[in-house]
C-alpha positions as CSV (number, residue, x, y, z in Angstrom):
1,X,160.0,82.3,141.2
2,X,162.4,81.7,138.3
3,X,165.9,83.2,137.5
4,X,164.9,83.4,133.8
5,X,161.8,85.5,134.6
6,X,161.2,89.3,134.6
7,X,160.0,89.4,138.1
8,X,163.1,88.1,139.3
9,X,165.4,90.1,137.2
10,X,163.8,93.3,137.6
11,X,162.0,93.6,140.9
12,X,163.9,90.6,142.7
13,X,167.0,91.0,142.1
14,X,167.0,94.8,142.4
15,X,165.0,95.2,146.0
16,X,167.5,92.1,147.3
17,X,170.7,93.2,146.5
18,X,170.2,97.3,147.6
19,X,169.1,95.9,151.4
20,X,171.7,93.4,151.0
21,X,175.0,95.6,150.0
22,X,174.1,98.1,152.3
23,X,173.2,96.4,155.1
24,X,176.2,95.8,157.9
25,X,178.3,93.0,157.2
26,X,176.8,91.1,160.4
27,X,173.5,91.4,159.1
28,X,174.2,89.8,155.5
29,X,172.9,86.0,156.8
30,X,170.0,87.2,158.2
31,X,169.0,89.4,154.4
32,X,170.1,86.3,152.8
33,X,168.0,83.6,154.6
34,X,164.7,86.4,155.1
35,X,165.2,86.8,151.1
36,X,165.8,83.3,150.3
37,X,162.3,82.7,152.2
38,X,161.0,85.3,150.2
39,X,161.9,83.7,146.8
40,X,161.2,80.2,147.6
41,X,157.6,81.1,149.2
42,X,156.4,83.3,145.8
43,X,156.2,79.9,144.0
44,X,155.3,77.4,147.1
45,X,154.4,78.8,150.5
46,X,152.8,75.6,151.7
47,X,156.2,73.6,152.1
48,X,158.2,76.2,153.6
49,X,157.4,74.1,156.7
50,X,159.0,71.4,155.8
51,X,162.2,73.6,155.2
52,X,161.8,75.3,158.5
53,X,161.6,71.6,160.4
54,X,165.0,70.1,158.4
55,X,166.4,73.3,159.7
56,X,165.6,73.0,163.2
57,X,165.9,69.1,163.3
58,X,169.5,68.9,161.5
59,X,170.5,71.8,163.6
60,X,169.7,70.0,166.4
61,X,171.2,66.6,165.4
62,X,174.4,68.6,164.5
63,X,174.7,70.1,168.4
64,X,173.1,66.4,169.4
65,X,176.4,64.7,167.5
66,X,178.9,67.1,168.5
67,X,178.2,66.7,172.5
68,X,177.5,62.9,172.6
69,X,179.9,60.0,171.4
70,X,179.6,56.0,170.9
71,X,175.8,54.5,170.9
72,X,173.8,57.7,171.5
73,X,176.0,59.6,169.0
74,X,174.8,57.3,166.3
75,X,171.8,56.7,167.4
76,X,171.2,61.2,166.8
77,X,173.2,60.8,163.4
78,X,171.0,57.7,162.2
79,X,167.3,59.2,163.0
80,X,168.8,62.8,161.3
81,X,169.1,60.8,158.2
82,X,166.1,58.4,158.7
83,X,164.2,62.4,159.1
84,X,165.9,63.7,156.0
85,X,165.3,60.6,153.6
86,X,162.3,60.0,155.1
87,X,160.6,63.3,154.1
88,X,162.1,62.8,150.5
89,X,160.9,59.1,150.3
90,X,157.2,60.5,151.3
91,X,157.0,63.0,149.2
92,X,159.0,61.9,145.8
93,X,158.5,58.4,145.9
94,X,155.5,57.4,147.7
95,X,153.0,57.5,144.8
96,X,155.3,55.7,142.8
97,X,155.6,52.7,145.3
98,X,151.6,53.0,145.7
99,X,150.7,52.5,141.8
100,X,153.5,49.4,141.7
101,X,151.8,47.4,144.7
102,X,148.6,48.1,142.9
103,X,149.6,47.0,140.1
104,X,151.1,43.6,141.3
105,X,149.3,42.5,143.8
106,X,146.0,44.5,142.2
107,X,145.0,46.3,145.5
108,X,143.7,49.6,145.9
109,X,146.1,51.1,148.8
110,X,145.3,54.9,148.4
111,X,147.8,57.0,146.5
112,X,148.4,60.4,149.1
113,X,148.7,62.4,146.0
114,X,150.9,64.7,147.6
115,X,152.9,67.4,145.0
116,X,156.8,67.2,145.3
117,X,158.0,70.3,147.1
118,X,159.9,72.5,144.9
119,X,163.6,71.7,145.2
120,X,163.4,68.7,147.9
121,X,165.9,66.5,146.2
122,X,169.0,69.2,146.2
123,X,168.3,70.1,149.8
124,X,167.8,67.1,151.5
125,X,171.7,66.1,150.0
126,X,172.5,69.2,151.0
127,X,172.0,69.3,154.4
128,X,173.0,65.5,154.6
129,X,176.3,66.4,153.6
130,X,176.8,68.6,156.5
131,X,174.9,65.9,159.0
132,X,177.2,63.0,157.6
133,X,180.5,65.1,157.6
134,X,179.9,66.1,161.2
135,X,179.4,62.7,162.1
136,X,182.6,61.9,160.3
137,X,184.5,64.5,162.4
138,X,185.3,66.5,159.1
139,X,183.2,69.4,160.4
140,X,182.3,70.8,163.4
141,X,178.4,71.8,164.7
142,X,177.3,75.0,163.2
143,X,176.0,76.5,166.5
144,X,173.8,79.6,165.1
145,X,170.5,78.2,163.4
146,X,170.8,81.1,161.1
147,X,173.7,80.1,159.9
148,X,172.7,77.1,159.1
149,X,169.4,78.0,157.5
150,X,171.2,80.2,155.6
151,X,173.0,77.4,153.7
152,X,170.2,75.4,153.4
153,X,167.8,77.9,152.1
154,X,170.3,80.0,149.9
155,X,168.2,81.3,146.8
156,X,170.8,80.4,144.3
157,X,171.0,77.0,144.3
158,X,167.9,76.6,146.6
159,X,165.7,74.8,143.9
160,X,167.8,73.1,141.3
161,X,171.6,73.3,142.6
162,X,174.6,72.8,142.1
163,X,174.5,70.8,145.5
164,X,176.7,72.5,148.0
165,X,178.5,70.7,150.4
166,X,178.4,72.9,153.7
167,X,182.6,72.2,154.0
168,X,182.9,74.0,150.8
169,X,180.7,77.5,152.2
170,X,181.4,77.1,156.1
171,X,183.9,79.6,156.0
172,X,182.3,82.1,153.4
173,X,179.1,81.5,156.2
174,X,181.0,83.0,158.4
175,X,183.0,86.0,157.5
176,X,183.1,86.9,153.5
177,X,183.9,90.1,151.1
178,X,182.2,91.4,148.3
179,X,184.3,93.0,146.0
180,X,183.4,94.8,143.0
181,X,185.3,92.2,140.9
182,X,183.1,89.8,142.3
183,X,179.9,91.8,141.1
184,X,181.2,92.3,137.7
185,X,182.0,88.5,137.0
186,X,178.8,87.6,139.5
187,X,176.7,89.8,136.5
188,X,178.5,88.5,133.5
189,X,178.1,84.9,134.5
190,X,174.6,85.4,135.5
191,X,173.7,86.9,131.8
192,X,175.7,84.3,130.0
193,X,173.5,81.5,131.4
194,X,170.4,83.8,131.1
195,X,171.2,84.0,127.5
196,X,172.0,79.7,127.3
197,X,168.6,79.3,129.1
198,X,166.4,81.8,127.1
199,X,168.0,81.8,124.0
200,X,169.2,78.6,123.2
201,X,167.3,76.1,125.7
202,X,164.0,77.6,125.2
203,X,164.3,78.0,121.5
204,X,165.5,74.5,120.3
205,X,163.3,73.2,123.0
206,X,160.3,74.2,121.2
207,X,161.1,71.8,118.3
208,X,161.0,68.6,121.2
209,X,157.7,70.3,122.4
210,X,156.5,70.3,118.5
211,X,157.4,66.2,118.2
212,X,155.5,65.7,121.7
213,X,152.3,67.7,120.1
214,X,152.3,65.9,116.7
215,X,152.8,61.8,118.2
216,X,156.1,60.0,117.9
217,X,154.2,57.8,115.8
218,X,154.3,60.3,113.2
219,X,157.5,61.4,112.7
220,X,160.2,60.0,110.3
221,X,163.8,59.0,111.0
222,X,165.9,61.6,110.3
223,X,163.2,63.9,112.4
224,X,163.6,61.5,115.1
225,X,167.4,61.9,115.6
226,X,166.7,65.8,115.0
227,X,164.5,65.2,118.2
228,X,167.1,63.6,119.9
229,X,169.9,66.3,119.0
230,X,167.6,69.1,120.5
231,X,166.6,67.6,123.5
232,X,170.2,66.4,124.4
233,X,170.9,70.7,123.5
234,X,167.8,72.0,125.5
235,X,168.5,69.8,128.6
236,X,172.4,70.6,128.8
237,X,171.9,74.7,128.0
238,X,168.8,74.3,130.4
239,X,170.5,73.0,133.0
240,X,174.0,74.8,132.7
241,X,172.1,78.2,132.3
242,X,170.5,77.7,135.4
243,X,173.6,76.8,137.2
244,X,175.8,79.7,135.8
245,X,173.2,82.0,137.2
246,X,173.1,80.3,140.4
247,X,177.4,80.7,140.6
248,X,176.9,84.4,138.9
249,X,174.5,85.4,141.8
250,X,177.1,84.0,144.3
251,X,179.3,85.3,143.3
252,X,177.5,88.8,144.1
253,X,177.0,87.2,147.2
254,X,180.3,86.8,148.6
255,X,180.1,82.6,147.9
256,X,181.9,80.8,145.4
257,X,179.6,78.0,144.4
258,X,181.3,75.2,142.6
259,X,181.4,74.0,138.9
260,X,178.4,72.1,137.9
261,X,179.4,71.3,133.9
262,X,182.4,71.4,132.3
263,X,181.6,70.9,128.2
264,X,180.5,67.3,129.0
265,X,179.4,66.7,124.9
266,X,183.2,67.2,124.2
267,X,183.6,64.0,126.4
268,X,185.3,61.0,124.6
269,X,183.6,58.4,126.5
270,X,180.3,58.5,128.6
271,X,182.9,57.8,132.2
272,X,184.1,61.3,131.1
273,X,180.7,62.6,130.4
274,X,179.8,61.4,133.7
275,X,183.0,63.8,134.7
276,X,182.0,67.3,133.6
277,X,178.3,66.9,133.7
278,X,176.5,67.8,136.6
279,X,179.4,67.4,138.6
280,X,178.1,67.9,142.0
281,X,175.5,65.0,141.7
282,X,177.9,62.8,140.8
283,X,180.8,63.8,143.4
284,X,177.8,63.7,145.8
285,X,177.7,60.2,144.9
286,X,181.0,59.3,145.0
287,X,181.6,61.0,148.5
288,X,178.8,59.7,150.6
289,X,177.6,56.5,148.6
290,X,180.1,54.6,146.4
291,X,183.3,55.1,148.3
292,X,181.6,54.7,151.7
293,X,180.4,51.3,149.7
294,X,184.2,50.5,149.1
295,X,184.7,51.8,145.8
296,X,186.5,49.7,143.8
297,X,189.0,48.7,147.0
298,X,187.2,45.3,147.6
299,X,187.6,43.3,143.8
300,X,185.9,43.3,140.5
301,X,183.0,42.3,141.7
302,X,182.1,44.3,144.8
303,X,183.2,47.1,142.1
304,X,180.3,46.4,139.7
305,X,177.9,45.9,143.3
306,X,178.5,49.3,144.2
307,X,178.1,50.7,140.8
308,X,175.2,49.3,140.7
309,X,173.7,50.8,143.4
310,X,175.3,54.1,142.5
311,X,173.6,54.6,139.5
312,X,170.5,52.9,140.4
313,X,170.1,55.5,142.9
314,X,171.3,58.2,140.8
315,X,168.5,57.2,138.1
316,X,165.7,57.2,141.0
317,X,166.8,60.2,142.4
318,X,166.3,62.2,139.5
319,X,162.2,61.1,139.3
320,X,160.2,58.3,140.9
321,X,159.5,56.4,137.6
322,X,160.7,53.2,136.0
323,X,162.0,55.4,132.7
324,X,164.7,57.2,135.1
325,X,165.7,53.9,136.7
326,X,166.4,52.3,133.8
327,X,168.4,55.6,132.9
328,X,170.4,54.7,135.8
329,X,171.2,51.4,134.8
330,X,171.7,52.5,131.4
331,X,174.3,54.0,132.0
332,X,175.4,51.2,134.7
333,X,175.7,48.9,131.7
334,X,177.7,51.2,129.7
335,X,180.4,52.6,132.6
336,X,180.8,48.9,133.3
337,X,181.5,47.6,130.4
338,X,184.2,50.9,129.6
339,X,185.6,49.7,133.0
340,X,186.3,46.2,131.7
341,X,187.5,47.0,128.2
342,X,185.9,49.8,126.2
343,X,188.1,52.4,127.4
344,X,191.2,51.0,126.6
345,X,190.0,50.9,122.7
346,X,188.1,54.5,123.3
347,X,191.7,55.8,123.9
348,X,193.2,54.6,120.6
349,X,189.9,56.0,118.5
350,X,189.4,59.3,119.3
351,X,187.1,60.1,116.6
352,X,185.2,56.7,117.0
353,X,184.5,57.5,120.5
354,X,183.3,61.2,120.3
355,X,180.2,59.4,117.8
356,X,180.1,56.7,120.4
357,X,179.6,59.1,123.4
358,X,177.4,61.5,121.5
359,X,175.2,58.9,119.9
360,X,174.5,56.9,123.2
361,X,174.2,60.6,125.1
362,X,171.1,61.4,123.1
363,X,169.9,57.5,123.3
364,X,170.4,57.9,127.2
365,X,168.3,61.7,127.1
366,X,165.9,59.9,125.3
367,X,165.2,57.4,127.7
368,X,164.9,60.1,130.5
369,X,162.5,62.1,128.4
370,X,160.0,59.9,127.5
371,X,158.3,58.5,130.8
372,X,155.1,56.6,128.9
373,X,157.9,53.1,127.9
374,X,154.9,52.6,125.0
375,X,155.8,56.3,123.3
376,X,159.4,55.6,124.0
377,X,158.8,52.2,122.0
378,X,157.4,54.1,119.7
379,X,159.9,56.8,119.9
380,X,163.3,54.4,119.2
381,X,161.5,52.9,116.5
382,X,161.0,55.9,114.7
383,X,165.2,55.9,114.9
384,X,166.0,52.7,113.5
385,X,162.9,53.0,110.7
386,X,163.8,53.5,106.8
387,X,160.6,55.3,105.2
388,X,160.5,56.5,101.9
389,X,162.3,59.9,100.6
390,X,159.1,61.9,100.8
391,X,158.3,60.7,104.5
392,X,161.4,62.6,105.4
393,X,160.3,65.8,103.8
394,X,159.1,67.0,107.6
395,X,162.5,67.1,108.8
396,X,163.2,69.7,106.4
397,X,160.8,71.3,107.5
398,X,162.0,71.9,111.2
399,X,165.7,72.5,110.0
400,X,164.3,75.8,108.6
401,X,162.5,76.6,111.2
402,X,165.3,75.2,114.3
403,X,168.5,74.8,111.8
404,X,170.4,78.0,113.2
405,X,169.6,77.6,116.6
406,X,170.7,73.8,117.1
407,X,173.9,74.8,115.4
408,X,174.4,77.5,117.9
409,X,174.1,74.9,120.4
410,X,176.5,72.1,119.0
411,X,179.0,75.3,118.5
412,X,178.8,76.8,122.0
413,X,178.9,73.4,123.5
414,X,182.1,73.0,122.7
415,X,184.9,74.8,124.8
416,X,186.6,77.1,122.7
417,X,183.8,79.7,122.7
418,X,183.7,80.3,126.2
419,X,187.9,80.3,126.9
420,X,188.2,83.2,123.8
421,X,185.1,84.8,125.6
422,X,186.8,84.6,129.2
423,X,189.6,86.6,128.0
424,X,187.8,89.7,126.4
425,X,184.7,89.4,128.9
426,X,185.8,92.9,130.7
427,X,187.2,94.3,127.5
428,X,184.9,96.9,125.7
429,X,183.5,93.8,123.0
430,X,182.9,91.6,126.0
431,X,181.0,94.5,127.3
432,X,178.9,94.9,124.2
433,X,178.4,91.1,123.7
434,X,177.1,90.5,127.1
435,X,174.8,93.9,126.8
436,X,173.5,93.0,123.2
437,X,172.6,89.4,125.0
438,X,170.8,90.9,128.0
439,X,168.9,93.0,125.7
440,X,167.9,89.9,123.4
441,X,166.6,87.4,126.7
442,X,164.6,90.7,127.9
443,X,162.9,90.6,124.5
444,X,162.5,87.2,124.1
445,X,161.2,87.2,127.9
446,X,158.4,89.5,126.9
447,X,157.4,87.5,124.4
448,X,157.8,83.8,125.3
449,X,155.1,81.9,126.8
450,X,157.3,78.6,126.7
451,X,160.1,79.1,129.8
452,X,160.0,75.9,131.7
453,X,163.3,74.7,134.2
454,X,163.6,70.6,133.4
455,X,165.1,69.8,136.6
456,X,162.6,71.8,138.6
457,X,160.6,68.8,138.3
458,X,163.2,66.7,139.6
């Protein structure tokens, strides 16, 4: 089940939230986690099982840590983790590593073929967070099962984040109150990402779809970097609408779920990029691989070690293919070299380095897109080519048709839409604006056969 999907929005959401309002207080977790199970079983029932082991085997790792110490204490914390990585090696990566041994050594090992379970990569760093920070002694056990499914399994960010760190929720686990401030701004955030996700995502993300149908081989330059623009605009109002709906809906449920983007094309430099987007990857990162590495405490060169792995890891976490690793690294190459001396001349040329960070944005989304590295040959270049005038005529051809709508995207990525939106949002106009878009992603809903999540597959 999708957020941007009538079923959800008009049968979901409506049965869920009457048992769960009205329902006692004490009986809130147990509606959550039984209706989370409900939403994450409609799309794939077969690997609830897997969700319903972590469960049971972190919980019991958490009590295991909390009542041991020295040797046997790490010994519980190490096999929790070896458990948790483990499943998402087998099942993300384990193909991948299967077709490379093949194709080195030319043997025929048997690929397992096994289909990644929806959502595996955000919870297995979820409940790691709270496995690693109890071994830490940041936390302590969570000693009702429930409770801790319930964080693992929460609907919202269940399948595609933002990645919640149980320290940020424990409380709000516990004991929270639903006010009907909450609910407004819970409904408001959840259309205004509905809206990014249907009406801008899904529209310019047609015109990437139209490039894919038609072979890169095909296109001309300037249709190329139109490409490039309306991916880099699908993926961030794809991925942002998804998040403000998972933040709106916890807000209706008593949770404040953090931040995941903050305008990140605004950014000036691709470290800041790397600060507004998808912000709870990357502090995910930080907290429980690169400073635990020694950050940049140990000299230049352990520094450039550990970023390394950091974004190697971050690139292979997002797919088991060679295209997302070298995303990684891309972007390894460029924070590095902003580290030694970019920044400093970024700083002075504020102009020069909004084109710097936009242009190698959409070179880095392009990179991530295109898995086949002969189409992506083929793809960059299509960038750098100079045909004649009248191979160009097909871009003018998609501006017609996706002109407006990439537009709407460059406008609303920037910041000052949503501040002067945030301050009439419960006003009568702010009212009408976010009716008027409800209506318009019903609409479009009932008509639209293209509604994919990108980082579904992910």
């Amino acid at each position: 089940m999708v957020f941007s999907s009538l079923l959800f929005i008009f049968w979901f959401i409506p049965v869920f939230f009457a048992v769960y309002w009205l329902v006692p207080a004490k009986l809130r977790n147990t509606v959550l986690f039984l209706g989370s199970i409900v939403f994450y079983a409609w799309g794939e029932p077969v690997y609830l099982i897997l969700i319903f082991i972590s469960i049971l085997v972190n919980y019991l790792a958490g009590i295991g840590i909390e009542q041991t110490e020295g040797t046997l204490s790490k010994i519980i914390f190490i096999s929790s983790m070896v458990f948790d990585f483990g499943m998402l090696f087998v099942f993300k990566y384990t193909g991948f590593f299967v077709s490379n041994i093949n194709g080195i050594f030319g043997s025929s090992i048997s690929d397992l073929h096994l289909t990644l379970p929806l959502g595996i990569s955000f919870y297995t760093f979820q409940i790691a967070s709270y496995v690693i920070d109890l071994y830490r002694g940041k936390i302590k056990a969570e000693h009702s099962p429930l409770t801790l499914g319930t964080y693992l399994v929460m609907f919202p960010q269940l399948i595609a984040g933002p990645i919640v760190v149980y320290s940020q929720v424990s409380e709000q686990l516990h004991s929270r109150r639903i006010t009907m401030e909450d609910v407004s701004d819970g409904i408001a955030t959840f259309i205004l990402g509905l809206a990014s996700k249907v009406l801008v995502a899904n529209s310019v993300g047609a015109l990437w779809n139209d490039l894919e149908s038609i072979g890169y081989e095909n296109i001309s330059m300037p249709l190329a970097w139109l490409g490039a623009v309306a991916f880099t605009l699908q993926i961030y109002f794809d991925f942002n609408g998804y998040s403000l709906m998972a933040i709106g809906l916890g807000k209706m449920l008593g949770f404040s779920i953090p931040r995941n983007f903050n305008h990140p094309y605004v950014s000036k430099s691709l470290t800041e990029f790397w600060r507004r987007w998808h912000m709870t990857l990357s502090g995910w990162f930080r907290e429980y691989v690169y400073i635990p590495l020694g950050g940049n405490r140990k000299g230049k060169i352990r520094t450039y070690v550990n970023l390394f792995i950091v974004w190697f890891l971050t690139g292979f976490w997002h797919g088991a293919g060679w295209n997302f690793i070298c995303w990684g690294l891309f972007f390894f190459v460029f924070l590095s070299l902003e580290k030694s001396f970019l920044l400093a001349f970024l700083e002075k040329h504020p102009v020069i380095a909004r084109i710097y960070s936009l242009v190698f944005i959409a070179l880095s989304w392009m990179i991530f897109a295109i898995t086949d590295f002969a189409k992506l040959g083929t793809y960059a270049k299509a960038l750098v080519s100079f045909p004649s005038f009248s191979a160009c005529t097909d871009v003018l051809y998609y501006m017609r048709n996706y002109g407006a709508v990439i537009i709407i995207g460059c406008i609303l990525s920037a910041p000052f839409v949503s501040e002067r939106f945030e301050r009439i949002k419960r006003k009568p106009a702010g009212v009408a604006i976010l009716s008027v878009l409800f209506f318009a992603c019903i609409c479009s809903l009932a008509d639209m056969g293209y509604n994919p999540f990108l980082y579904f597959r992910f």
